[in-house]
N, C-alpha and C positions, 0 to 999 in steps of 0.2 A: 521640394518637399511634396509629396502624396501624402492626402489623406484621406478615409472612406470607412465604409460602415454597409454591410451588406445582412442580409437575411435570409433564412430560408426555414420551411418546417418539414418534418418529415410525422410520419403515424405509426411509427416503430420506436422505440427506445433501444438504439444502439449506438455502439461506441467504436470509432478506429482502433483506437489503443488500451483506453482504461475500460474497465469493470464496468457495465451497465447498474444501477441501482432497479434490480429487477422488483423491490419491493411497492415501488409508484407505480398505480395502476394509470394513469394518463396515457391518453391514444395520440395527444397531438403534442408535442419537441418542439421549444423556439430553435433556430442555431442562430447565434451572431458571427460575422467573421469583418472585426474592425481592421484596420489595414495601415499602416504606419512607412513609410517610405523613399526612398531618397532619390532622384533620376535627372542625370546630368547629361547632355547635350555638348558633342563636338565641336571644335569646328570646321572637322572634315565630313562632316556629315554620320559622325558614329552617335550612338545613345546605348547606354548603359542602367540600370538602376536594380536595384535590391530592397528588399521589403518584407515585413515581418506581418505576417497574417493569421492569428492564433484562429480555432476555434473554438468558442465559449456557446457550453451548454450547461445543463442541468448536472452533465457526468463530470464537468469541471472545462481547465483551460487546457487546450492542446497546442502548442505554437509548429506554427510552419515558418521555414523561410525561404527565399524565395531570391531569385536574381535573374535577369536579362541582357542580350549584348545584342545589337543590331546595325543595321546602316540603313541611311534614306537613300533608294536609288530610284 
């Protein structure tokens, strides 16, 4: 199990997907991006894992998801 909680701010009020709420005049945006996940371990030395990392702002929730596949060599 992954778990995490990331931050960042930007000084623009924009959005990837949704609508910006253009009528808040704020210069500084929190973004949160908590991180929820799952990553299993071979035993031939593979690792895999997938993980749901929304981003939560002021313009609301935007979900990502996300997955991995690798080898330790």
């Amino acid at each position: 199990m992954e778990l995490g909680l990331g931050a960042t701010w930007t000084k623009e009020n924009v959005s990837l997907y949704l609508e910006p709420d253009l009528s808040k005049k704020r210069t500084n945006f929190g973004n949160y991006f908590p991180t929820v996940g799952y990553r299993k371990h071979t035993k031939k030395s593979f690792m895999w894992r997938m993980s749901l990392t929304p981003l939560v702002n002021q313009n609301g929730f935007q979900p990502f998801f996300g997955g991995s596949f690798g080898k330790l060599f």
